[in-house]
N, C-alpha and C positions, 0 to 999 in steps of 0.2 A: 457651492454656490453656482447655479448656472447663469452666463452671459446675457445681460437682457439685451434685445436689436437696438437698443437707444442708447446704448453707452457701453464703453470699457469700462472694464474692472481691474484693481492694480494689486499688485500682493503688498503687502506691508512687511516689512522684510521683521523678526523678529528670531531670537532663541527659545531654547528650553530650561525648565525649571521646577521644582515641586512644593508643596502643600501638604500638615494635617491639623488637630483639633483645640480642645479649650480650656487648659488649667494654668498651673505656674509649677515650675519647677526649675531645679536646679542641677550638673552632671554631674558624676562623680568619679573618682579615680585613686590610686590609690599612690601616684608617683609624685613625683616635687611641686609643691606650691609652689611656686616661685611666679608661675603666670594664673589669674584668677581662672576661676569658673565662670565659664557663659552660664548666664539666665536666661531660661528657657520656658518659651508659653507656646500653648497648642492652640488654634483657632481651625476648629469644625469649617469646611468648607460649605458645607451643606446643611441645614436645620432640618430640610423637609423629606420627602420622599424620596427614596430611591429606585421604585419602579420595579420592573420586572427586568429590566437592562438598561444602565449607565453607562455612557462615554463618558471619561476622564482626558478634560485635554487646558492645553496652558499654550501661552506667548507671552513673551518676551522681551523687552523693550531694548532697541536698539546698542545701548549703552549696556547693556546686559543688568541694571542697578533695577529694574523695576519687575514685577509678573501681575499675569492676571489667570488665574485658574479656574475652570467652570468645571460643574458636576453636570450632567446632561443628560435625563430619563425621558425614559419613555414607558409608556405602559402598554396593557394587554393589548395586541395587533398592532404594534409602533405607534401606538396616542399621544397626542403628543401631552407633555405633562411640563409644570414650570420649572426651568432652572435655578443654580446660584451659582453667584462666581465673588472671588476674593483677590482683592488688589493690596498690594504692598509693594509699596519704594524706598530704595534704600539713601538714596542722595535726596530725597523729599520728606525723608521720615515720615512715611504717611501711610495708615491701613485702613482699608475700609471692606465691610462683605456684604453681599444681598442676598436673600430669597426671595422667591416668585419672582425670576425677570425673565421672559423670552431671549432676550440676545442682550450682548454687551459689545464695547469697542473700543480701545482707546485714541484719541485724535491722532495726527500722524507724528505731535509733537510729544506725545504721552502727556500732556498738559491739561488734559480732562477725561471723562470718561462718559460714552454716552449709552444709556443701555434703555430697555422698554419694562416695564415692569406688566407682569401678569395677574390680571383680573378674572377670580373663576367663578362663574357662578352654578349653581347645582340644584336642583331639586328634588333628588332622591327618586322615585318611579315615576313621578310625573312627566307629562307633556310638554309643557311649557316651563318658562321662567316668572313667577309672580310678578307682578307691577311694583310691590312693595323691594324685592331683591334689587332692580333698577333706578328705585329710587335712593337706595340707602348706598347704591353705589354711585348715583350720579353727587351725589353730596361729601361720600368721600373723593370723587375725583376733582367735582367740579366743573363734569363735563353736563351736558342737560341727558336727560334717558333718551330721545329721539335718536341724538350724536351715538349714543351709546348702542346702542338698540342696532343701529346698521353699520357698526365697527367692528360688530360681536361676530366671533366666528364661532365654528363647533371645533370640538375639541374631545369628542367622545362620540364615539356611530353606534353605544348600547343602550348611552342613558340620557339625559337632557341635561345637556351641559353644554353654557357660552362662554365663551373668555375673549376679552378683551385687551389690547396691548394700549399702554400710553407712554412713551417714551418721556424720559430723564436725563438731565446733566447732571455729573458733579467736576467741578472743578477744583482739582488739585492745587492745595496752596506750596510757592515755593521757596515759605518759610512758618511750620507749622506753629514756629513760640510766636509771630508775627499778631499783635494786636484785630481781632475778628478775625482771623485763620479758620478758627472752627466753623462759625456762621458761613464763613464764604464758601467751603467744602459742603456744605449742607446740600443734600439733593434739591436740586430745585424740578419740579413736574411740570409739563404743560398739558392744557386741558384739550387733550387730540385722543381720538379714542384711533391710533394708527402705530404701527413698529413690528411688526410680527418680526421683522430686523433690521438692524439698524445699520450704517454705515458713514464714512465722513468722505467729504472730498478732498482730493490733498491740499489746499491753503488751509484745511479746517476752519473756513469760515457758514459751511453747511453740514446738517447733518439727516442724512437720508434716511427714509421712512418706509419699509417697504408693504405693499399690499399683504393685507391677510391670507393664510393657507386656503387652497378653495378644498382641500380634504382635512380631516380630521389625523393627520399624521405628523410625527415629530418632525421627518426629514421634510417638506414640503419646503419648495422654497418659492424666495418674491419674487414677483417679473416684473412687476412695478414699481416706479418710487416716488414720494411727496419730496418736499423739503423744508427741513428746518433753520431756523436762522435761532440758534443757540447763544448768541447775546440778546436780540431781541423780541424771541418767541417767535416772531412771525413766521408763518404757514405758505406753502403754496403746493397748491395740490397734484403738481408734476414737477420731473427736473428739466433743463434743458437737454435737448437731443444729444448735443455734444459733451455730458455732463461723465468723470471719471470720477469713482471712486476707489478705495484703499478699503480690500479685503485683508482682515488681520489671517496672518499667517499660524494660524491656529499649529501646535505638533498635537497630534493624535494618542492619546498615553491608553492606558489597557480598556476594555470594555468589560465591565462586570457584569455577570446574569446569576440569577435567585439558581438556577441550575450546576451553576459551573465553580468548582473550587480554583481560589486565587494565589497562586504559588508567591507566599512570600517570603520565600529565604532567599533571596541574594538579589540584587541590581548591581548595574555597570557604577565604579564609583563616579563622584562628580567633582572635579578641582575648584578650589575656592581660594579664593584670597583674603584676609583680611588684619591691615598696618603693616607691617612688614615679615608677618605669618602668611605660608600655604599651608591649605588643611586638603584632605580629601573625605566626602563624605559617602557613609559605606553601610552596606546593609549585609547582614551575616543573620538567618536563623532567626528572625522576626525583629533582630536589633538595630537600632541607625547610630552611627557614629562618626565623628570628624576625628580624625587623626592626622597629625602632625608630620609636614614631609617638607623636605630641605633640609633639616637642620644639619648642622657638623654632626652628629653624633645621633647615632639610633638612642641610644641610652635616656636623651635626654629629651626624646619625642614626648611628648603627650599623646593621649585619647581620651577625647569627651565621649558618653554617651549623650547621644540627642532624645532619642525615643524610642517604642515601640513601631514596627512597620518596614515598611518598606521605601526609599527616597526613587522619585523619580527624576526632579529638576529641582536646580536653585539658584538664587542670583550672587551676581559674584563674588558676593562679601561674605553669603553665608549667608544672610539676615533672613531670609526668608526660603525655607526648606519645604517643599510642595511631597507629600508622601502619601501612600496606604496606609492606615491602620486599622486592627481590629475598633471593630464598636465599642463605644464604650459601654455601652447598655444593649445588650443580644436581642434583636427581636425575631420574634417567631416566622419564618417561609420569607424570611426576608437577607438581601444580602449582609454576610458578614462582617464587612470592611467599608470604610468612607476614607472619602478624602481630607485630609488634616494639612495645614500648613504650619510648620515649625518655626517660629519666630525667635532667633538667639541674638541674643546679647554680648557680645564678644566683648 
């Protein structure tokens, strides 16, 4: 992110952690019951595309109990193409994923999450974008086609393609059994055709908005910023001069390309805790495993398998395991492996 002349930018101080995919399952081992098997689910980080080259990257929440993992493509000449990213707390019991968002962020409290979602519109060799495309999107936005129309940036320099960002909240409830828990987590949208990315200020009583790419490139960044007023919708179409905000401290994890084979036999392990068990999680030979350290006695260690892949980061209980995996369904000139997060149940 570069520095815009109208304001600092603060880092959000965060750790590492990892993510993979989407079934149910259970580990298995062959030594003493005596302590249960973790249940285990895979949640896909990513639904959509993965480009000609993905960054894979995650932060961290303070407490180390929460992450947020983004898959990040791009396409042919660095295009920019839409992202997803995957949130999971372990002291909030709360998980949520998206496709098609330009940028995401958590508040500085972790207490919400504010992200842009991406609007793409196309028209295969033609010129232009139809009138009817603009209408059927100004009525799922909500926003009018005018607004839409000079929001809309390019997003491809081969073919006629606009995309539009409109920024979202969700706010994280912090008690998910809590009567309307669910309803109040519900993304709520505002009708701004604006976010190409997003940011908060540290009170988290705003949330910033930034200009659209003036190139058709992933990396492209804002110089400008609107702001939002995230309880009450309201807009203003600059920040103040003196205005700081709180860049999340992104860790940078592997960059995948349709070219390049992805070494997954081994990661660094990752210490975890969870009741008054340490595990460490461990990748060996395409396998992920938590096994069992401190105890008096080797003998009496456990080892779960978690998954197929490889772990990159995870939060401190375990509950939420940020990984490589093979696909689950091979596609053709395209990369072999996504990103999964590992959800166990200890």
């Amino acid at each position: 992110m570069k520095k815009s002349t109208r304001f600092k930018l603060l880092p959000l101080v965060a750790l590492t952690i990892a993510c993979v995919d989407s079934s149910t399952r259970t580990s298995s081992d062959t030594t003493s019951a005596s302590r249960q098997n973790p249940v285990i689910t895979s949640v896909r980080v990513n639904q959509g595309t993965y480009g000609m080259t993905t960054r894979l990257k995650w932060v961290i929440s303070p407490d180390s109990s929460a992450i947020i993992a983004m898959v990040d493509p791009a396409g042919v000449e660095s295009e920019a193409l839409p992202n997803a990213f995957f949130y999971g707390s372990e002291s909030r019991n709360f998980q949520t994923r998206m496709d098609s968002v330009w940028d995401v962020a958590p508040s500085p409290d972790w207490g919400a999450i504010a992200f842009s979602r991406a609007h793409v519109l196309t028209n295969g060799g033609e010129d232009s974008i139809p009138a009817a495309m603009w209408q059927d999107l100004s009525r799922r936005t909500g926003i009018d086609t005018a607004t839409l129309r000079n929001g809309s940036f390019a997003t491809s320099g081969m073919t006629a393609a606009r995309s539009v960002a409109q920024p979202g909240i969700i706010q994280i409830p912090a008690d998910t059994r809590a009567a309307g828990a669910a309803d109040a987590a519900a993304a709520r949208m505002f009708p701004i055709a604006l976010g190409w990315h997003v940011r908060w200020t540290p009170d988290g009583a705003t949330v910033a908005l930034g200009n659209s790419p003036a190139k058709a490139q992933d990396s492209e960044e804002s110089e400008t910023w609107a702001a939002l007023d995230p309880k009450t919708g309201a807009f203003h179409g600059t920040l103040p001069a003196n205005s700081q905000l709180v860049v999340p401290r992104w860790v940078n994890g592997p960059v995948l390309d349709v070219s390049t084979p992805v070494d997954m036999q081994s990661s660094a392990p990752i210490a975890i805790r969870t009741g008054s068990r340490t595990l460490s999680i461990e990748s060996l030979h395409g396998v992920i495993t938590a096994r069992e350290t401190g105890t008096a006695s080797d003998s009496t260690a456990r080892t779960y398998t978690i998954g197929s892949g490889k772990a990159l980061a995870a939060t401190k209980g375990g509950r939420y395991i940020l990984a490589l995996a093979p696909r689950a369904k091979a596609v053709a000139n395209a990369i072999p492996v996504e990103a999964v997060v590992y959800v166990v149940g200890w």
